[in-house]
PyMOL Python script that loads the backbone (N, CA, C, O; Angstrom):
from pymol import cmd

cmd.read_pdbstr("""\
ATOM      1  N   UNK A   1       7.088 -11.842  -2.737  1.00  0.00           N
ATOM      2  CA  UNK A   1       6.276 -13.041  -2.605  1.00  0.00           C
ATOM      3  C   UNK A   1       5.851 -13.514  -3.991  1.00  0.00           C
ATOM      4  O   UNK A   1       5.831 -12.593  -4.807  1.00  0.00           O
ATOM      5  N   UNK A   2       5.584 -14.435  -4.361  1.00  0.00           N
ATOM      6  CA  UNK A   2       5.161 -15.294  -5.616  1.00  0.00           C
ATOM      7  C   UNK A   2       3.478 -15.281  -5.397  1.00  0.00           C
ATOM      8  O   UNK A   2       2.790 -15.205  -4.379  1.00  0.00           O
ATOM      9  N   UNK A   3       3.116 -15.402  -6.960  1.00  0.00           N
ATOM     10  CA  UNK A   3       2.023 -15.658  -6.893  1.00  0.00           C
ATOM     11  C   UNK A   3       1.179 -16.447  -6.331  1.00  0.00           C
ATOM     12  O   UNK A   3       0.025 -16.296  -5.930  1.00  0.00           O
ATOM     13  N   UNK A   4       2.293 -17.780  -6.365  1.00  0.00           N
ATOM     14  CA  UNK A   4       1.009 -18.817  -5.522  1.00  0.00           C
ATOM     15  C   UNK A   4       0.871 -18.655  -3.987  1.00  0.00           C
ATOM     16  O   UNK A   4      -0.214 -18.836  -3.435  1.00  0.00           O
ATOM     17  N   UNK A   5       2.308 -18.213  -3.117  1.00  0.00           N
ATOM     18  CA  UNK A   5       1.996 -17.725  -1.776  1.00  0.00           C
ATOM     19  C   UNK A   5       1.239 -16.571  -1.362  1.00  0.00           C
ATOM     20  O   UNK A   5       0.947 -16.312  -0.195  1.00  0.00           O
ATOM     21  N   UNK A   6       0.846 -15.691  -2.677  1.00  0.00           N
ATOM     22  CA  UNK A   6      -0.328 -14.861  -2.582  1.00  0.00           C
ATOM     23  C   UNK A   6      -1.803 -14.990  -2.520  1.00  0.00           C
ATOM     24  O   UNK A   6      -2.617 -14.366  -1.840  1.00  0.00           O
ATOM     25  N   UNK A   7      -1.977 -16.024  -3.456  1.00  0.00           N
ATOM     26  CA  UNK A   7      -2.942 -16.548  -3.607  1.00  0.00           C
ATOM     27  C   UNK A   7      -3.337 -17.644  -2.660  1.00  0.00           C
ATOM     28  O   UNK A   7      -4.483 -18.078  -2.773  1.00  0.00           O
ATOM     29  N   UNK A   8      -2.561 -18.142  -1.756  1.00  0.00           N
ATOM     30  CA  UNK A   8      -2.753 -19.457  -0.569  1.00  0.00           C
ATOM     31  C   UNK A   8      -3.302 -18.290   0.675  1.00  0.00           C
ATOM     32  O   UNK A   8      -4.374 -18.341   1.277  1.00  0.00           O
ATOM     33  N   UNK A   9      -2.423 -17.459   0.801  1.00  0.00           N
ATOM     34  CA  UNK A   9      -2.791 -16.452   1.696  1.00  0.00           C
ATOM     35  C   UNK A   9      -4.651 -15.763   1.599  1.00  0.00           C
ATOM     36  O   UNK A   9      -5.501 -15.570   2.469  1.00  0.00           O
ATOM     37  N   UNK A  10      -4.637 -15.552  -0.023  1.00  0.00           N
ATOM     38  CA  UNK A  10      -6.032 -14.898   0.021  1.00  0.00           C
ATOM     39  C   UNK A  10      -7.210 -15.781   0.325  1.00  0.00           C
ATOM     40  O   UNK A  10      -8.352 -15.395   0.571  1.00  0.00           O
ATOM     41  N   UNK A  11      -6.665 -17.338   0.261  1.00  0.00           N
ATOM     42  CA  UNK A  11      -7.608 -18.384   0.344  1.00  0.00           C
ATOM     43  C   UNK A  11      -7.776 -18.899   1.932  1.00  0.00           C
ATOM     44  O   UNK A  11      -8.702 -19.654   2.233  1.00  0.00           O
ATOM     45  N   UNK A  12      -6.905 -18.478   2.817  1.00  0.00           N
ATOM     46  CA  UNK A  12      -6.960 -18.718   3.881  1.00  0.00           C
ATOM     47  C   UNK A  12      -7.881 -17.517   4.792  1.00  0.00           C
ATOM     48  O   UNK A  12      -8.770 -17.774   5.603  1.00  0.00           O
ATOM     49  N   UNK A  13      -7.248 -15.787   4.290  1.00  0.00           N
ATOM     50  CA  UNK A  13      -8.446 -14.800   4.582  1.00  0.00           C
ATOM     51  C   UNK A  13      -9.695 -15.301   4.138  1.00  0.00           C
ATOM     52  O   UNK A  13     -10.490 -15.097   5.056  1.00  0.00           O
ATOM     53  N   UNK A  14     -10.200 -15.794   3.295  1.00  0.00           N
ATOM     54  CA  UNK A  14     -11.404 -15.993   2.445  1.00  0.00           C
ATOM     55  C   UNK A  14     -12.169 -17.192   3.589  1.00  0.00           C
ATOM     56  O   UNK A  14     -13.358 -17.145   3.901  1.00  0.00           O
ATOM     57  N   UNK A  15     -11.184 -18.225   4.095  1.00  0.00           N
ATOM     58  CA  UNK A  15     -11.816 -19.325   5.113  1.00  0.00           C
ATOM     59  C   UNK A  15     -12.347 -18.796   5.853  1.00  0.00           C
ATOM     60  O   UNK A  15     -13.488 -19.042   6.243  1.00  0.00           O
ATOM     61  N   UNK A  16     -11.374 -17.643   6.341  1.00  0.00           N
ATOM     62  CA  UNK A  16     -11.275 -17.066   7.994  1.00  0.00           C
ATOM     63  C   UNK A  16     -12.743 -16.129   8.091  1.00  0.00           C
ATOM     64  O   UNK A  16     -13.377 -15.915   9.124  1.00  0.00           O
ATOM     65  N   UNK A  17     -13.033 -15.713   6.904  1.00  0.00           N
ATOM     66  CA  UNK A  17     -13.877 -14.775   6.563  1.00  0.00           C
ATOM     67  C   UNK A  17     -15.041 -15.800   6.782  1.00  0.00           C
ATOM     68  O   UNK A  17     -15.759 -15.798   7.782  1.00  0.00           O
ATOM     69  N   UNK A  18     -15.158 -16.776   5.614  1.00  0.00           N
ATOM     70  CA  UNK A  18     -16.439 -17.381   5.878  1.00  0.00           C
ATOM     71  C   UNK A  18     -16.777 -18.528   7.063  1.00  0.00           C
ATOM     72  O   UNK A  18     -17.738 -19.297   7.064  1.00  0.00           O
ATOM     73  N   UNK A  19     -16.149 -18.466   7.657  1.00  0.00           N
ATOM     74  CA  UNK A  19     -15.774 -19.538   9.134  1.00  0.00           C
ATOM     75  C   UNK A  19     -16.668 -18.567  10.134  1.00  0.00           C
ATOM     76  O   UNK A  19     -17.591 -19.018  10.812  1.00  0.00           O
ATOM     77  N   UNK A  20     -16.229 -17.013  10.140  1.00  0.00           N
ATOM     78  CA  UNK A  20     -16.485 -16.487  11.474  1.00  0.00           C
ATOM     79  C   UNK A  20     -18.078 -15.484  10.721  1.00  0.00           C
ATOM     80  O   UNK A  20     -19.030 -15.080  11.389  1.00  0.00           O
ATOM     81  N   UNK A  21     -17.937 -15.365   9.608  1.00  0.00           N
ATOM     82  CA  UNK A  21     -18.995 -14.369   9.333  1.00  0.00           C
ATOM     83  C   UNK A  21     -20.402 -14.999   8.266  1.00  0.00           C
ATOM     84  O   UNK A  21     -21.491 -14.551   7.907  1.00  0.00           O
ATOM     85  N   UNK A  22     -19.574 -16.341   8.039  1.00  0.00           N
ATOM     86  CA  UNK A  22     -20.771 -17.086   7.235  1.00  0.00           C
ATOM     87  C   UNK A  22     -21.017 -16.735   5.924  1.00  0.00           C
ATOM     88  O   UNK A  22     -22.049 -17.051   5.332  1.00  0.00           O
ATOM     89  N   UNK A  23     -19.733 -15.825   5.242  1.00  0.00           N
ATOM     90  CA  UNK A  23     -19.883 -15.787   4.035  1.00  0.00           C
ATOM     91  C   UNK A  23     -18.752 -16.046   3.122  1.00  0.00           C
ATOM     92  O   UNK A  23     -17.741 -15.522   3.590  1.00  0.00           O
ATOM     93  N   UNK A  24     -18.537 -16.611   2.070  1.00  0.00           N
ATOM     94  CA  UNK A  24     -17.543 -16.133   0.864  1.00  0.00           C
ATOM     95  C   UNK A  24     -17.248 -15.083   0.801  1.00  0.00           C
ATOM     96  O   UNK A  24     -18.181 -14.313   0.574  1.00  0.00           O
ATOM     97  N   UNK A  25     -15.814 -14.447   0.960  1.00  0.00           N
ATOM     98  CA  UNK A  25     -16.143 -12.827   0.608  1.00  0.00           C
ATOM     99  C   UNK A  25     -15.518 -12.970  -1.225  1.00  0.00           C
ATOM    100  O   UNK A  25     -15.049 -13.965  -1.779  1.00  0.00           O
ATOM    101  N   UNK A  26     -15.702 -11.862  -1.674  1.00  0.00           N
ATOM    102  CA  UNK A  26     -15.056 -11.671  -3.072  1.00  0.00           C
ATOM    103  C   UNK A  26     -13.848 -10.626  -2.360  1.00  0.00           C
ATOM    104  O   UNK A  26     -14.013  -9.831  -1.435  1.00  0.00           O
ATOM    105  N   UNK A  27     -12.594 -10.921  -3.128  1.00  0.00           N
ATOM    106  CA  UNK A  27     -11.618 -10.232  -2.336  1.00  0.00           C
ATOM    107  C   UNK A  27     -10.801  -9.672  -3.743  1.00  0.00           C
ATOM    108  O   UNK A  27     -10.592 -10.162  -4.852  1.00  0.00           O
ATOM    109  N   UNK A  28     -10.402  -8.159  -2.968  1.00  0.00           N
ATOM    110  CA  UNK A  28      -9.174  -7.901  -4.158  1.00  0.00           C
ATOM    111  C   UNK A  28      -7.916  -7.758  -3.722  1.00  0.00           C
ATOM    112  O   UNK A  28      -7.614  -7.653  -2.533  1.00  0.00           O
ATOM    113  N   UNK A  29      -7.022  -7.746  -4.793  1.00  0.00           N
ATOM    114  CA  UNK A  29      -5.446  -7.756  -4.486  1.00  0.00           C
ATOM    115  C   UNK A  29      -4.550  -7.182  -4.921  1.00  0.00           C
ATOM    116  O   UNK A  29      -4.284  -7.732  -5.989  1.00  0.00           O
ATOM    117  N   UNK A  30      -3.876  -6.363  -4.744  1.00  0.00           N
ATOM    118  CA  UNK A  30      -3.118  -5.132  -5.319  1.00  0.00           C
ATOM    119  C   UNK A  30      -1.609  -5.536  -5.055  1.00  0.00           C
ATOM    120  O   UNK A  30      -1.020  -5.399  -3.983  1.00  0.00           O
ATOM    121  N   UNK A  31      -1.209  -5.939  -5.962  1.00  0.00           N
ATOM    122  CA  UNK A  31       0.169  -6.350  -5.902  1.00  0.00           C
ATOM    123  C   UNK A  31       1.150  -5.549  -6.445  1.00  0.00           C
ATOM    124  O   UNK A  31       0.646  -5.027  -7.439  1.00  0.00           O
ATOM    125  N   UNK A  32       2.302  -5.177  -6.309  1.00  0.00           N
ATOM    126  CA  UNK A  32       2.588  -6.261  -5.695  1.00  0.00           C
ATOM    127  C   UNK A  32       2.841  -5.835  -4.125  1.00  0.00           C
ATOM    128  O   UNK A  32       3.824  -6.381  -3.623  1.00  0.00           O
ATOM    129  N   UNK A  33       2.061  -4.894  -3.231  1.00  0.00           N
ATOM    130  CA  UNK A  33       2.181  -4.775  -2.127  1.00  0.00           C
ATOM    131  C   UNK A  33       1.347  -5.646  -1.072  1.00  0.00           C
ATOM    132  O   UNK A  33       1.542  -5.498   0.134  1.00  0.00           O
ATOM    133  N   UNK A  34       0.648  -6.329  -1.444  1.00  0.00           N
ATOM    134  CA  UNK A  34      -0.076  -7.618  -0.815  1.00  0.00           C
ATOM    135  C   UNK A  34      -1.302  -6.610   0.187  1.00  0.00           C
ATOM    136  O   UNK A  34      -1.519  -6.756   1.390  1.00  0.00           O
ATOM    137  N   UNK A  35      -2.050  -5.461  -0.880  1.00  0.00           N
ATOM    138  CA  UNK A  35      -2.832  -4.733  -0.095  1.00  0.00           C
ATOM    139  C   UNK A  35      -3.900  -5.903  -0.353  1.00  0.00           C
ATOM    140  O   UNK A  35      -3.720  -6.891  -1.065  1.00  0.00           O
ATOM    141  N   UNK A  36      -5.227  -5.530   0.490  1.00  0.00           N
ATOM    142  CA  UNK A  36      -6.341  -6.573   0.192  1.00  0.00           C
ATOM    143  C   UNK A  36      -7.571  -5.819   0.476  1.00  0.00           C
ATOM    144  O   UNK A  36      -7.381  -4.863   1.228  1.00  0.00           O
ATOM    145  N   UNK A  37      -8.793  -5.992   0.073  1.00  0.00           N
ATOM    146  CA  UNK A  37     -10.164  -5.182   0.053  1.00  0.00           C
ATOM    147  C   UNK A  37     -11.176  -6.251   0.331  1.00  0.00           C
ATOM    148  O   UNK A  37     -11.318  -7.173  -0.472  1.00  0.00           O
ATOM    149  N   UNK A  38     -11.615  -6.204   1.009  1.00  0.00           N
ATOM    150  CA  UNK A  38     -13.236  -7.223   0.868  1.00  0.00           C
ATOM    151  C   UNK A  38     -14.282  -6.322   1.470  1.00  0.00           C
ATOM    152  O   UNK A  38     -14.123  -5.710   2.526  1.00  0.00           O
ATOM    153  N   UNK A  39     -15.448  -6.284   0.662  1.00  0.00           N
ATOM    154  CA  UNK A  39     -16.867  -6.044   1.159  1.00  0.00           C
ATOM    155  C   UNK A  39     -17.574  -6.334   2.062  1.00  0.00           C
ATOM    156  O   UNK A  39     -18.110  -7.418   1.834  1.00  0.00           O
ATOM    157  N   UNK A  40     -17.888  -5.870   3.086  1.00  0.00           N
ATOM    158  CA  UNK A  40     -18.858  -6.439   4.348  1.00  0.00           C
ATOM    159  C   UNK A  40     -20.162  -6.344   3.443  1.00  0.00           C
ATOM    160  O   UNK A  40     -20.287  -5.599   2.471  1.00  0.00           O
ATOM    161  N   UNK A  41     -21.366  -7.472   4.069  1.00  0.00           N
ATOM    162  CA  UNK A  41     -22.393  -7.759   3.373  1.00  0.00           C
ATOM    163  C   UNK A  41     -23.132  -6.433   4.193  1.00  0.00           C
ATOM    164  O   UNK A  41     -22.666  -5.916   5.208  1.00  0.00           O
ATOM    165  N   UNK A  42     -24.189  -6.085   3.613  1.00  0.00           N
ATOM    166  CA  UNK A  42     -25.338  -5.276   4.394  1.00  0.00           C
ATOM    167  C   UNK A  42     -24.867  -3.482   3.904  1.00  0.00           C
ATOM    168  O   UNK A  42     -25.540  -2.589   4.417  1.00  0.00           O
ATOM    169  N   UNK A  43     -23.913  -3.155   3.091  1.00  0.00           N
ATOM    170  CA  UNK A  43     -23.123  -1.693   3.747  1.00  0.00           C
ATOM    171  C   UNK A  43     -22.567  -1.340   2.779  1.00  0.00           C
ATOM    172  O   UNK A  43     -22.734  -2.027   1.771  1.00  0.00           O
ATOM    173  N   UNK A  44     -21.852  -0.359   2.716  1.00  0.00           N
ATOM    174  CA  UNK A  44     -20.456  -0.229   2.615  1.00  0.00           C
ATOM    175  C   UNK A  44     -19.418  -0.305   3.432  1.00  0.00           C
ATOM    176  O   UNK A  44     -18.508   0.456   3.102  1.00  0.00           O
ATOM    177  N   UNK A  45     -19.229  -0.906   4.322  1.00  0.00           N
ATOM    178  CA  UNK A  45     -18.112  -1.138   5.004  1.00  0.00           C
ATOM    179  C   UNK A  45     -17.224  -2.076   4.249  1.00  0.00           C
ATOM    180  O   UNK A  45     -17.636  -3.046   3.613  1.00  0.00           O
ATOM    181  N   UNK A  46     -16.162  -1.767   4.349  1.00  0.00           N
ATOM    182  CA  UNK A  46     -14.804  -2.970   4.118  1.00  0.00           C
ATOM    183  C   UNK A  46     -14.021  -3.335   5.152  1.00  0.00           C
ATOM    184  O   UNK A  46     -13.884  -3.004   6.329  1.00  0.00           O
ATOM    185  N   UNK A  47     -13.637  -3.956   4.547  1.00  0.00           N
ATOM    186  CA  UNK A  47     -12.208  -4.750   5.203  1.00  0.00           C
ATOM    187  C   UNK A  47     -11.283  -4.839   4.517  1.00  0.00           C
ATOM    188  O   UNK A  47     -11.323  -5.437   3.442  1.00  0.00           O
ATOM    189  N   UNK A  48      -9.887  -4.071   5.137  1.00  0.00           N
ATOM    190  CA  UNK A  48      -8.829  -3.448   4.196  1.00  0.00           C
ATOM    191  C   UNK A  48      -7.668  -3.832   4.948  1.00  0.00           C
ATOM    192  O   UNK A  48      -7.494  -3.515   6.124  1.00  0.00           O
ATOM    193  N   UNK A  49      -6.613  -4.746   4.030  1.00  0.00           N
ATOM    194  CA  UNK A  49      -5.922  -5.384   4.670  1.00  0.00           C
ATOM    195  C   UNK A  49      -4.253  -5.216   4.101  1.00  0.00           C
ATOM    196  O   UNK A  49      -3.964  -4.490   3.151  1.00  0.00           O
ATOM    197  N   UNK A  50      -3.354  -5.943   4.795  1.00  0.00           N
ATOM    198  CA  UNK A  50      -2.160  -6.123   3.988  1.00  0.00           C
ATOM    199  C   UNK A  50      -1.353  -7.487   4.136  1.00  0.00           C
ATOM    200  O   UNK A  50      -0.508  -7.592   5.025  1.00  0.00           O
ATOM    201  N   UNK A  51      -1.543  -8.231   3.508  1.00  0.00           N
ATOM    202  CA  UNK A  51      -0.903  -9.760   3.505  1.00  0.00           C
ATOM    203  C   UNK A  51       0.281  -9.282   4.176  1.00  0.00           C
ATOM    204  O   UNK A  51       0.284  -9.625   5.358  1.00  0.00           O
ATOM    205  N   UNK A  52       1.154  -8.696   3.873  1.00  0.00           N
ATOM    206  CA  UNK A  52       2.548  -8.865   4.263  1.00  0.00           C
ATOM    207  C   UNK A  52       2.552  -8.240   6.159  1.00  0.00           C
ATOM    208  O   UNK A  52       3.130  -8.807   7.086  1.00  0.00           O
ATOM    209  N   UNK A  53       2.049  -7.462   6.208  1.00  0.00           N
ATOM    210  CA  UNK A  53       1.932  -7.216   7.490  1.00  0.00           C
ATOM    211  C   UNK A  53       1.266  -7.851   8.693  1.00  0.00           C
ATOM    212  O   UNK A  53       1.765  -7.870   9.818  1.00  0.00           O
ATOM    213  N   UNK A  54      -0.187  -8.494   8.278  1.00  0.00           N
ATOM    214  CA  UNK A  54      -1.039  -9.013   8.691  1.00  0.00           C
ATOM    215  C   UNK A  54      -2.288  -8.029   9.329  1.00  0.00           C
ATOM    216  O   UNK A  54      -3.211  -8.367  10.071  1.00  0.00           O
ATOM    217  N   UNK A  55      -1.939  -6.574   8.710  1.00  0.00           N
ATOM    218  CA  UNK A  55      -3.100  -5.979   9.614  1.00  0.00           C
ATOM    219  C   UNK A  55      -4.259  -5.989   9.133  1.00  0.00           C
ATOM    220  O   UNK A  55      -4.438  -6.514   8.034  1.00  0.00           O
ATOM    221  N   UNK A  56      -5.114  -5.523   9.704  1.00  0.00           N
ATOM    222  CA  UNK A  56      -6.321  -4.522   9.101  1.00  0.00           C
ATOM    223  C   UNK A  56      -6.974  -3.639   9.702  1.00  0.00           C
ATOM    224  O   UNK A  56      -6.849  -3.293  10.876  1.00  0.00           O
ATOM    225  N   UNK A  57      -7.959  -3.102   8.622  1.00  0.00           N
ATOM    226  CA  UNK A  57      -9.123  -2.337   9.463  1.00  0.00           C
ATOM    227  C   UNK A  57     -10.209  -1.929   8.979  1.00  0.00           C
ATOM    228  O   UNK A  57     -10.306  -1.778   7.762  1.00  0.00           O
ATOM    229  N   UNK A  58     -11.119  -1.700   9.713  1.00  0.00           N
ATOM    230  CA  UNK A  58     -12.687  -1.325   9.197  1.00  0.00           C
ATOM    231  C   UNK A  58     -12.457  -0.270   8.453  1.00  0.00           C
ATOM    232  O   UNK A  58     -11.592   0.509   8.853  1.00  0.00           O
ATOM    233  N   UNK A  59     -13.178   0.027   7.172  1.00  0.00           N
ATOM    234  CA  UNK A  59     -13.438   1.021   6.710  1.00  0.00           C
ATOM    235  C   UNK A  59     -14.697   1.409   5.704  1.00  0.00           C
ATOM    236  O   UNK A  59     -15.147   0.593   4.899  1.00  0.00           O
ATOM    237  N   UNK A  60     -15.145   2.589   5.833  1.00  0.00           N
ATOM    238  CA  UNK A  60     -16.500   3.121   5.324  1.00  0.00           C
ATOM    239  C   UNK A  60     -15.753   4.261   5.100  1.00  0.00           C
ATOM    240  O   UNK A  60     -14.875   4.794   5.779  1.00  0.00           O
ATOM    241  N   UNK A  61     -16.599   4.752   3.268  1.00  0.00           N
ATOM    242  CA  UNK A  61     -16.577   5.990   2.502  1.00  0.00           C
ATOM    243  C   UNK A  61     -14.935   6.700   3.038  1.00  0.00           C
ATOM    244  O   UNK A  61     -14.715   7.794   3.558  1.00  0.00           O
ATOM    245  N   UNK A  62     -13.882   5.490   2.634  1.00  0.00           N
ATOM    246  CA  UNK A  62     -12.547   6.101   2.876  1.00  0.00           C
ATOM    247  C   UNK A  62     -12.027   6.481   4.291  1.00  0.00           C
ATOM    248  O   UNK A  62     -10.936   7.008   4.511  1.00  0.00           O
ATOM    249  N   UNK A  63     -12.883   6.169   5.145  1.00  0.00           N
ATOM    250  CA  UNK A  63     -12.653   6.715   6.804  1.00  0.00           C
ATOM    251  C   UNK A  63     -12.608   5.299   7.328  1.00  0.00           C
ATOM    252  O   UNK A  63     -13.470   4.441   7.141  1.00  0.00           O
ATOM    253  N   UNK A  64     -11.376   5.160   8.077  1.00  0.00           N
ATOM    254  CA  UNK A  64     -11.088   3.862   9.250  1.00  0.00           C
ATOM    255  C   UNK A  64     -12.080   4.287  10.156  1.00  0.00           C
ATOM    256  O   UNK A  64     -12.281   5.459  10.475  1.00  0.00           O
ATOM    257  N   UNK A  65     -12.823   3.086  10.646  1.00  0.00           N
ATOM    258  CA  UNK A  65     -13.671   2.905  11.786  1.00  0.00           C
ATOM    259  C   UNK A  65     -12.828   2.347  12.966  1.00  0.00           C
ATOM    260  O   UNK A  65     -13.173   2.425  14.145  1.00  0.00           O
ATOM    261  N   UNK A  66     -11.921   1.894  12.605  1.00  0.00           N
ATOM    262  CA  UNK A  66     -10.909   0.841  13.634  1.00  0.00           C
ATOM    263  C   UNK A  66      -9.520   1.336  13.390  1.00  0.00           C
ATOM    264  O   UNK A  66      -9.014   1.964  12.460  1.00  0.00           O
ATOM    265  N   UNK A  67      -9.015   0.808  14.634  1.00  0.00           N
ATOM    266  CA  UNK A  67      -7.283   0.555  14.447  1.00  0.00           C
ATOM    267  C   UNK A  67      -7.099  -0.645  13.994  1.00  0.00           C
ATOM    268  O   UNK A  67      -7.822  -1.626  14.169  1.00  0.00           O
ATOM    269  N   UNK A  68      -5.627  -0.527  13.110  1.00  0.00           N
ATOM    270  CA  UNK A  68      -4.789  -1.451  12.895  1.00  0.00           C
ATOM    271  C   UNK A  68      -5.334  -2.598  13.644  1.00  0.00           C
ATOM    272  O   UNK A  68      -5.617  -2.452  14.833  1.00  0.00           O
ATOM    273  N   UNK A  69      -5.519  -3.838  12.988  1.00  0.00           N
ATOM    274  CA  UNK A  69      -5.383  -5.003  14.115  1.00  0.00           C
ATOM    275  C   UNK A  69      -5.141  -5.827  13.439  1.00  0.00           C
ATOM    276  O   UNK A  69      -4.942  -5.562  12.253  1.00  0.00           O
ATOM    277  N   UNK A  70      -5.027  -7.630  14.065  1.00  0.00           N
ATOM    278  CA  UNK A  70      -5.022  -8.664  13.166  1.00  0.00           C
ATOM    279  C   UNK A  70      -6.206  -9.530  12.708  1.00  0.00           C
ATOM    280  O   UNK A  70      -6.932  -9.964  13.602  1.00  0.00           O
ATOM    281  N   UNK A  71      -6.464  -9.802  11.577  1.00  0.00           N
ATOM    282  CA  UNK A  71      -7.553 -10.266  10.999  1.00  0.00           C
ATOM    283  C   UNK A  71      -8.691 -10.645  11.986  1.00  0.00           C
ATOM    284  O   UNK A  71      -9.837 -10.210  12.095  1.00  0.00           O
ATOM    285  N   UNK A  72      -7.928 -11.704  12.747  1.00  0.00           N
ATOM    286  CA  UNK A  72      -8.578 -12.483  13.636  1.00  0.00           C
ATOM    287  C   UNK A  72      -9.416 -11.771  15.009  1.00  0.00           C
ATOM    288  O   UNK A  72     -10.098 -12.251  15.915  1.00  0.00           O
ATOM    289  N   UNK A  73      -9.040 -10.569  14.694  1.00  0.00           N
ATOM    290  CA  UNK A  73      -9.519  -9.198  16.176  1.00  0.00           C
ATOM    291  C   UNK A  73     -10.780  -8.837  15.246  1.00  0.00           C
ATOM    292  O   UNK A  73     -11.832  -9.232  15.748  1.00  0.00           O
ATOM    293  N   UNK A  74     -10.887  -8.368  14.363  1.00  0.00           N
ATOM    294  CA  UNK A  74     -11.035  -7.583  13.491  1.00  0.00           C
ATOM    295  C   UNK A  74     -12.755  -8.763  13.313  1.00  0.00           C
ATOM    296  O   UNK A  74     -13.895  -8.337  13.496  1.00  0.00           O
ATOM    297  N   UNK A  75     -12.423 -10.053  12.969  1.00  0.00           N
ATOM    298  CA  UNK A  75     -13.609 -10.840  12.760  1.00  0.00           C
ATOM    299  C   UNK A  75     -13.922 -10.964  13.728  1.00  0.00           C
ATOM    300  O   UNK A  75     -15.145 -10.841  13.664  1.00  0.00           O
ATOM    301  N   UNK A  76     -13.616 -11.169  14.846  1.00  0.00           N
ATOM    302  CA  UNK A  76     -14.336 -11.712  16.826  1.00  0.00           C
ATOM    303  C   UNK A  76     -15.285  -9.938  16.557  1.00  0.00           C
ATOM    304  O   UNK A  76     -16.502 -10.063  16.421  1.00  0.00           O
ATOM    305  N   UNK A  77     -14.888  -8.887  16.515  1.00  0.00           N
ATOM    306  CA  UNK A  77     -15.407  -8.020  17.037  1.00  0.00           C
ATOM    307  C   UNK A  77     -16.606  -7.711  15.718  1.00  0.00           C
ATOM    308  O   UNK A  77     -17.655  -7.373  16.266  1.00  0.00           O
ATOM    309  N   UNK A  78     -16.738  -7.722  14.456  1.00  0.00           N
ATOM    310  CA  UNK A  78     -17.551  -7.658  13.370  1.00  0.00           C
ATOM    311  C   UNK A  78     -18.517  -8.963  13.667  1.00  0.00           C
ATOM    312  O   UNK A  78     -19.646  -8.772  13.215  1.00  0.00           O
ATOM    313  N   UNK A  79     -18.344 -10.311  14.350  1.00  0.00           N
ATOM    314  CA  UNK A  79     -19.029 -10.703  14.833  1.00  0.00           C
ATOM    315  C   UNK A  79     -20.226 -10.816  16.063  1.00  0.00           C
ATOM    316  O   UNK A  79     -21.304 -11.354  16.314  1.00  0.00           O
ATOM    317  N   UNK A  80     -19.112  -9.815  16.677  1.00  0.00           N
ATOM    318  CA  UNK A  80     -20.114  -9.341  17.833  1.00  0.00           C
ATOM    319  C   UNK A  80     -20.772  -8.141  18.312  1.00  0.00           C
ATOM    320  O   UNK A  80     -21.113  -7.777  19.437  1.00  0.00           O
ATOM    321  N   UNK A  81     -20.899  -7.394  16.646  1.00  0.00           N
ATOM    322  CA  UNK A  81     -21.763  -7.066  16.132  1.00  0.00           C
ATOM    323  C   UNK A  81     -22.988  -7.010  16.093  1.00  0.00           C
ATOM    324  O   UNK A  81     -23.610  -6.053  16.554  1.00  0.00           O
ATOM    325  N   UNK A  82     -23.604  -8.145  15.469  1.00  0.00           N
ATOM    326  CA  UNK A  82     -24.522  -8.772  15.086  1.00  0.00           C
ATOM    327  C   UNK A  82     -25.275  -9.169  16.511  1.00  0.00           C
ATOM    328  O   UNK A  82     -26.498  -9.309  16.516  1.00  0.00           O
ATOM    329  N   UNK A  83     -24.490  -9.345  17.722  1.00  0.00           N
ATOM    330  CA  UNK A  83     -25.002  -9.664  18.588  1.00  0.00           C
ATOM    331  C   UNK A  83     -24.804  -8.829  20.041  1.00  0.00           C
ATOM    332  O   UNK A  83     -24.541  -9.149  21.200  1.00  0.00           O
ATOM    333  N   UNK A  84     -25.106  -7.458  19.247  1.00  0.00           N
ATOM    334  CA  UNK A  84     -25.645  -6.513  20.083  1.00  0.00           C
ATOM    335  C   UNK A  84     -23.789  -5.539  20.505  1.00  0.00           C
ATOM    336  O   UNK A  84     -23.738  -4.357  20.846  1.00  0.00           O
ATOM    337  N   UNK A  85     -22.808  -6.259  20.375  1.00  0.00           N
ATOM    338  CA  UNK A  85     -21.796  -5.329  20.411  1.00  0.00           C
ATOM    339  C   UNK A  85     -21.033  -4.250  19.515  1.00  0.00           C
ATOM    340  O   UNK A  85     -21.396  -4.235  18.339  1.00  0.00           O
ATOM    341  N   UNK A  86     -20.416  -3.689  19.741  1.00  0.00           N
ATOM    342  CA  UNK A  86     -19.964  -2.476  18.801  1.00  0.00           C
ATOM    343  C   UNK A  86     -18.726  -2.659  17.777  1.00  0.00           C
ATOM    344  O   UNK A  86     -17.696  -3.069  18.313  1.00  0.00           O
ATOM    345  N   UNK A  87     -18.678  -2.461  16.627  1.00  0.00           N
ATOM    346  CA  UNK A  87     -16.798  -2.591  15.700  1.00  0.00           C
ATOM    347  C   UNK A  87     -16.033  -2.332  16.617  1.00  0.00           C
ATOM    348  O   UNK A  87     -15.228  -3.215  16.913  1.00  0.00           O
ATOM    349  N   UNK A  88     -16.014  -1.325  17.218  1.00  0.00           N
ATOM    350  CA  UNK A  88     -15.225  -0.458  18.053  1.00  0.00           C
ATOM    351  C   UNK A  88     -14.741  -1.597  18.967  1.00  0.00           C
ATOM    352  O   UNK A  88     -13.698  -1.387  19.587  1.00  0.00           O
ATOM    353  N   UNK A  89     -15.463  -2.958  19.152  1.00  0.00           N
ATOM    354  CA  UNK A  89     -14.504  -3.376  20.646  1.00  0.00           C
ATOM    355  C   UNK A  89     -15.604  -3.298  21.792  1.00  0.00           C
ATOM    356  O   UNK A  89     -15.295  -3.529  22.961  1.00  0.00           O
TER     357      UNK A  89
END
""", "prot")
cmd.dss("prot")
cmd.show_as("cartoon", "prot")
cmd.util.cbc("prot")
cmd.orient("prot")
């Protein structure tokens, strides 16, 4: 992948991020395997991803909280969170 389809990609996680969770995240990028890292606010939790695959998953102090999923699972359920439901689903 090229830089700029890397960078369109991280800008679209970054929407998706602040669309469903209300924040900017600061994101990193490890190329050239299209791994990805962002900070959950409040924690240490992350969000650990891979452009090329589309997965992710929760993670704290190096331990997955979650399975594999796609971004978009991954934000519905970190959202509903906040409103009394579990990461877990």
């Amino acid at each position: 992948m090229t830089g700029d389809l890397w960078e369109a990609q991280l800008q679209e996680v970054r929407r998706k991020v602040g669309r469903t969770l209300g924040y900017e995240p600061g994101l990193v990028l490890e190329l050239p395997f299209g791994a990805v890292e962002l900070r959950l606010p409040g924690g240490r939790r992350r969000l650990r991803g891979c452009l090329r695959t589309g997965l992710w998953r929760v993670v704290e102090s190096e331990v997955a909280l979650t399975e594999e999923a796609p971004l978009e699972v991954l934000l519905e359920r970190l959202a509903g969170v906040g409103q009394g439901r579990g990461v877990h689903g």
